[in-house]
N, C-alpha and C positions, 0 to 999 in steps of 0.2 A: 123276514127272518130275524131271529134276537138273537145277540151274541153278546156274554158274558167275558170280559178280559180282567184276571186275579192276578193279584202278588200275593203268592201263600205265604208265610210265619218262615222267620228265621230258625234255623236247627236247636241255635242256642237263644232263646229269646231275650231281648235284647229292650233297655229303656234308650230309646234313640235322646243323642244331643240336640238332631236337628230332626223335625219329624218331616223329611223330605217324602214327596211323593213318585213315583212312577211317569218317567216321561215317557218312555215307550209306549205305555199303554194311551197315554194323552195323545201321540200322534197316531197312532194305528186306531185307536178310537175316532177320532175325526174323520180319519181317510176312510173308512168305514159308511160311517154316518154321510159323508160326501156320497158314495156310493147307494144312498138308500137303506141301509139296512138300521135296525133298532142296538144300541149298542151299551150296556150297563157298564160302569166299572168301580170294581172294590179294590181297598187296599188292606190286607192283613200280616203285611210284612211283620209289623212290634205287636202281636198278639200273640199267644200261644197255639198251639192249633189246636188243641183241644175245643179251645173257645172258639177258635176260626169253622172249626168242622160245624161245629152246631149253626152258625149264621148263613152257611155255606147251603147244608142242606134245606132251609129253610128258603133262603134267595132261591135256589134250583126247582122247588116243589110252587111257590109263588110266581117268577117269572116265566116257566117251561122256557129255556131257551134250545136251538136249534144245536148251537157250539158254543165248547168254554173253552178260552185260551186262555195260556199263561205263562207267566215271563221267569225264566230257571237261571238264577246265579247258584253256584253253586251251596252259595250258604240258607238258600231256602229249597235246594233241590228235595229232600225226602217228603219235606211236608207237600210236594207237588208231587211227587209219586202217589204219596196218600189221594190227594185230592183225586188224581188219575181213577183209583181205584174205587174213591164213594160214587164218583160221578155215574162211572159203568154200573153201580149197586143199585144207585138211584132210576138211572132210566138208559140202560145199555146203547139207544140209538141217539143220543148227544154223541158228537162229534168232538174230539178230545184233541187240541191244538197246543204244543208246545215252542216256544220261543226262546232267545235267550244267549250267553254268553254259554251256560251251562249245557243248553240244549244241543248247539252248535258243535262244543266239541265231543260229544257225547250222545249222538244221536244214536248211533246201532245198538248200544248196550240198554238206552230207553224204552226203544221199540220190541229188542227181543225181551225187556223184564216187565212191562207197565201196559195196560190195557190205553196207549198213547197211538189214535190214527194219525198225526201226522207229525213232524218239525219242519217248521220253517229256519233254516240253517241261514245264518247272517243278518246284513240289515234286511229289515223285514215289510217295508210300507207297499211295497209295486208286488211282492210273491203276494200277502193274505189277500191282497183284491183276486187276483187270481185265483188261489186257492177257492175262497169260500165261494168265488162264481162259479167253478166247479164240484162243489160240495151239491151250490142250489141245484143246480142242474142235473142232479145224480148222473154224472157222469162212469163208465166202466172207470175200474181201477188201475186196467193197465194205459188209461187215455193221461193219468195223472201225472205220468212219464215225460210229457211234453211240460209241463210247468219248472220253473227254473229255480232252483235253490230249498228245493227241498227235500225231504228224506219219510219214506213210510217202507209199510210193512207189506209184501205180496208175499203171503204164504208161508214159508221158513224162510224167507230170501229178504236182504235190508237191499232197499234199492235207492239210491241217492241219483239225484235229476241233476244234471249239469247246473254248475255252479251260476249264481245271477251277476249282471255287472252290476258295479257299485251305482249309484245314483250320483252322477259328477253335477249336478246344480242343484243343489239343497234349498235354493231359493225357490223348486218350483214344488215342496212341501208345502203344504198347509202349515197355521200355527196348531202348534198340542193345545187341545183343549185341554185347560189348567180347570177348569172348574169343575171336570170329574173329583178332583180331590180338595173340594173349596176349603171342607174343614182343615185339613192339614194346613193350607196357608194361612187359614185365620189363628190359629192355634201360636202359629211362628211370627206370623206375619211377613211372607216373605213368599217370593216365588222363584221357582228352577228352571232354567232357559241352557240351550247350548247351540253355539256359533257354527262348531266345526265336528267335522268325524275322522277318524285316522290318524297314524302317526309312523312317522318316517325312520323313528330310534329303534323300535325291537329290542326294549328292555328282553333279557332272559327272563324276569322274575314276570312280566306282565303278557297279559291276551290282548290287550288293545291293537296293535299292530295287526294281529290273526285275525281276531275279531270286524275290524271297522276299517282295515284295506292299509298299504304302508306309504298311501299316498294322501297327504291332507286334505281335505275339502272342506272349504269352507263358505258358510251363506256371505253374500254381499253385506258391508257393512248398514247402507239401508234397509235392508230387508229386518236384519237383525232388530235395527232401532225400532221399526214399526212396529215389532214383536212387542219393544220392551216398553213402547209407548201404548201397545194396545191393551197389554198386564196392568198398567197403571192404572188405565182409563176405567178397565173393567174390575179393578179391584183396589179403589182407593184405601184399602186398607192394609196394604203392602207397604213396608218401610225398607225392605231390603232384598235384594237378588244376588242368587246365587248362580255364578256360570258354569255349568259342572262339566266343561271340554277338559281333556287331558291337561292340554297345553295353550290357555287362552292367548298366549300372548306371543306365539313362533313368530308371525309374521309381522315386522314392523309398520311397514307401511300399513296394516291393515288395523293395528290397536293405534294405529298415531290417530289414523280417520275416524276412528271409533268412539277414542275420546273428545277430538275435535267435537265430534257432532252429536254427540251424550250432553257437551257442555253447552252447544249452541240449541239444541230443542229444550234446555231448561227444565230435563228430566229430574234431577235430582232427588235421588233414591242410593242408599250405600250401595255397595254390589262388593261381592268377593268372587277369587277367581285362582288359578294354579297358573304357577310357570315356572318354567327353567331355568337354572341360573347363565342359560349360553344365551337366552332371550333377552338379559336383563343391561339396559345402559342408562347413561342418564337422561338421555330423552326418554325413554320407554315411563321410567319412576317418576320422572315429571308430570308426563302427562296420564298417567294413571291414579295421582294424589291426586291433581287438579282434578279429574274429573269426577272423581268421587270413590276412589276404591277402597275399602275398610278391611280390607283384608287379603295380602298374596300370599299362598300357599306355596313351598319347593321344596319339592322331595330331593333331597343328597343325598339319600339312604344310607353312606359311608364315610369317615374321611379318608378310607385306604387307600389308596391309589392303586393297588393290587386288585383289591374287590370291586371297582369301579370299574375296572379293564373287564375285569371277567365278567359280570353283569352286561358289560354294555353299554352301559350309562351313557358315555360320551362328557364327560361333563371333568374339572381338573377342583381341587383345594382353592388355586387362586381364583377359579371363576365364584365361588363360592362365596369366599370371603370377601370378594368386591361387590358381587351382589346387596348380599344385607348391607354389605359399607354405603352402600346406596337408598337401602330401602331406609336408613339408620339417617342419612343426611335430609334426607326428603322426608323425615318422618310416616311413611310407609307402614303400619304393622304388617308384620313378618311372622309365619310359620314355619320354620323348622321340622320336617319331614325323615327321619331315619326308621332304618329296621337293623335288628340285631340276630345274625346267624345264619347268612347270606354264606353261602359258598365259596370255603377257603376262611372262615373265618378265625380267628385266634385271638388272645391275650395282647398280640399285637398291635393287628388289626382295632381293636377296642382302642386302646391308646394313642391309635393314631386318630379313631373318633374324636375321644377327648380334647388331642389337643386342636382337631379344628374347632369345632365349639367352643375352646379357649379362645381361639382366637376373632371368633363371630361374635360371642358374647350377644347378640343385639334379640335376634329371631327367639321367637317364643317356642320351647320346647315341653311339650307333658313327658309320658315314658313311650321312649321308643317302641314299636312294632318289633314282635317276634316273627321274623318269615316266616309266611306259612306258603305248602305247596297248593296248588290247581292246576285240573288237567288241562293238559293242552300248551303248559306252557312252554317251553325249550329246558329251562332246571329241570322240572315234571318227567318229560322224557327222559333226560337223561337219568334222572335215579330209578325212572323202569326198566331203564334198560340193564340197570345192575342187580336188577332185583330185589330192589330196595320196598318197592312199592308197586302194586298192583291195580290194575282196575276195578277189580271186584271192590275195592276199598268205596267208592260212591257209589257203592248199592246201599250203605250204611248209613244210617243217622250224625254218625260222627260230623264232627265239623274239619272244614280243613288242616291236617296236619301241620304239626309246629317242624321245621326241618332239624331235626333232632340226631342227624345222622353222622353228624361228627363231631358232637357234641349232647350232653345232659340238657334236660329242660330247664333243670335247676340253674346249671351253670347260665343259660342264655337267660334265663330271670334275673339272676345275679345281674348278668352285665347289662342288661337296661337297665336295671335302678343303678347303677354304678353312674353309666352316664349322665340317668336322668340327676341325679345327686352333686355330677361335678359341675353341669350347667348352671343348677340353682345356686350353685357357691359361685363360679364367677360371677354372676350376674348380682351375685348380692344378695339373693331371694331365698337361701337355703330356708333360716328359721321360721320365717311367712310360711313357706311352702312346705313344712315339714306339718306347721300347728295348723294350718286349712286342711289339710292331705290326713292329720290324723283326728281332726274334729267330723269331719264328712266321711270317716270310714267308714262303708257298710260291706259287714264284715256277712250279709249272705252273700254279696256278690262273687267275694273274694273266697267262699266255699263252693259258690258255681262255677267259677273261673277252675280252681285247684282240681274240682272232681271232672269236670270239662277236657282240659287240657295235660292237667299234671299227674293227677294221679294213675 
């Protein structure tokens, strides 16, 4: 049996900074392939689909595969509706398999509008063995009942299968095969790995929590290293890794081990990674320089202490600015993470931004993130429930809304350049950063952004 696994095109197409590839499809491809079966995988996330469509049906008419699955964030969800419906055009008895953050909260409205047999709802490596051993086996439809975590269509009726448990020893995955998308690593030179799944915070603004369980899991830090010693081995042409866990660095004892023994196999390779400002001390920043990290990323989304309660965050100003004072003594490079128009937001609020950034000064800031809404999320609910916003709305092409509800777009544009303006002044960088910023202006973008978003 041959099974195609896509990332369709972004809604708004998109020149990626980093041309990352698709893990998911890397470890479901594998566990697959473990399985026996024949397994392709594309990436067309930074394409247009116009041009994706055309390679699409071309791959389909060449390989005949049995089933095409595919991974649904919401920012490529329409172009996977589309793909939904060449596929049935092409050869109606392919088997139409949806996954995803997207799919997950959004399973019944897929099934009743898209020619989509099945969603696999959550993590997904133990459900598609299942699944597709049921596809091969033409199994009746209503036997599909007994399979755990997923969602199809019987007749007018959405019928969801009792939820799957999480996978509590990630160690006994397989590594993602990274060389479905060789080119993209060569391209970067770099490769995407992840430690852990879950997180215990429940950001309001984020699915991670919903999505990946609110309990941490994380692989053994050996397992890990093998991973990142076998990336190496198999792709001496890799200069750098990416960790792309929420929160690489929660548990101490477990990044102390990590770096310990990153340092002692003599891997040396940069590696970037996200964390917390509640994770960050001075051992943590030590042994993260030392072992080679080129870049920690942390999201403070606010400096309000108001909007911080309300979000969820968990996180205070002071932890904040002791963080970078840290990443700033150990010479760390530091990311700066904010969004502008989070709920409850004001002129205030803004000011109170500012002056934490005054007072960080150190963390590298571009312009802030305008919130944007996704279903599923707890803000998400709540502005349906006022009637603010609807479901119907991601039947659409649109991309995810800017939260524009208590506030103009204009006004929230204003106040990230405001911020982004008063950062580059304390830090000294305003005039650099004004003559780069206005020498590398490409002013189509900033007419696809404006007809996108703004207008």
């Amino acid at each position: 049996m041959k099974i195609l696994g896509l990332m369709t095109p972004f809604e708004v197409p998109a020149k990626p900074l980093q041309w990352s590839y698709p893990l998911s499809i890397c470890y479901l491809g594998k566990i697959l392939e473990e399985e026996g079966y024949v397994f392709l995988a594309y990436d067309f996330l930074f394409d247009q689909w116009k041009d994706a469509k055309e390679k699409i049906k071309k791959i389909i008419q060449k390989e005949k595969p049995e089933i095409i699955m595919a991974s649904l964030m919401t920012t490529n969800r329409f172009s996977s509706f589309e793909l939904a419906k060449l596929v049935k055009k092409i050869n109606p008895k392919i088997r139409v398999i949806f996954g995803g953050v997207h799919s997950s909260m959004m399973f019944s409205q897929i099934l009743l509008n898209f020619p989509v047999d099945f969603v696999v709802i959550g993590e997904g490596e133990r459900t598609i063995v299942e699944l597709i051993k049921a596809i091969e086996k033409k199994v009746p439809l209503n036997k599909f009942k007994d399979i755990k975590g997923i969602a199809f269509k019987e007749g007018n009726k959405i019928i969801k299968t009792e939820c799957r448990k999480w996978i509590q020893d990630l160690d006994s995955l397989p590594f993602p095969k990274h060389e479905y998308f060789i080119e993209s690593m060569k391209r970067q030179k770099a490769a995407y790995l992840i430690a852990s799944r879950g997180c215990p915070i429940n950001c309001l603004f984020c699915l991670t929590s919903k999505y990946w369980g609110y309990m941490r899991r994380t692989r053994s830090v050996d397992n890990f290293i093998e991973e990142i010693k076998y990336v190496k081995k198999k792709f001496p042409f890799v200069t750098m890794l990416y960790f792309n866990d929420d929160e690489f660095i929660m548990r101490k004892d477990w990044i102390l081990d990590f770096c310990n023994k990153f340092i002692k196999e003599k891997i040396n390779i940069g590696w970037e990674c996200n964390g917390r400002v509640t994770s960050i001390d001075e051992e943590v920043i030590k042994a993260i320089k030392k072992a080679g990290c080129a870049q920690l990323n942390i999201g403070i989304e606010s400096g309000s202490p108001k909007i911080i309660e309300l979000i969820g965050k968990k996180i205070t100003n002071e932890q904040a600015i002791e963080a970078y004072r840290l990443c700033e003594k150990y010479g760390v490079n530091a990311k700066i993470y904010l969004m502008v128009g989070l709920p409850g937001e004001d002129k205030n609020t803004i000011k109170e931004t500012i002056q934490l950034i005054k007072k960080i000064k150190y963390g590298n800031l571009s312009v802030p993130a305008i919130f944007q809404l996704y279903p599923g999320t707890p803000i998400y609910e709540d502005v349906k429930r006022k009637g603010l916003i609807n479901d119907d709305f991601w039947l659409t092409d649109k991309p995810a809304p800017l939260y524009s509800f208590e506030h103009s777009k204009w006004k929230l544009v204003y106040w990230t350049l405001k911020i982004a303006f008063f950062h580059k002044l304390y830090r000294g960088e305003l005039w650099s950063f004004l003559f780069n910023y206005l020498k590398n202006l490409n002013y189509d973008k900033i007419k696809k952004i404006f007809k996108t978003y703004l207008k």
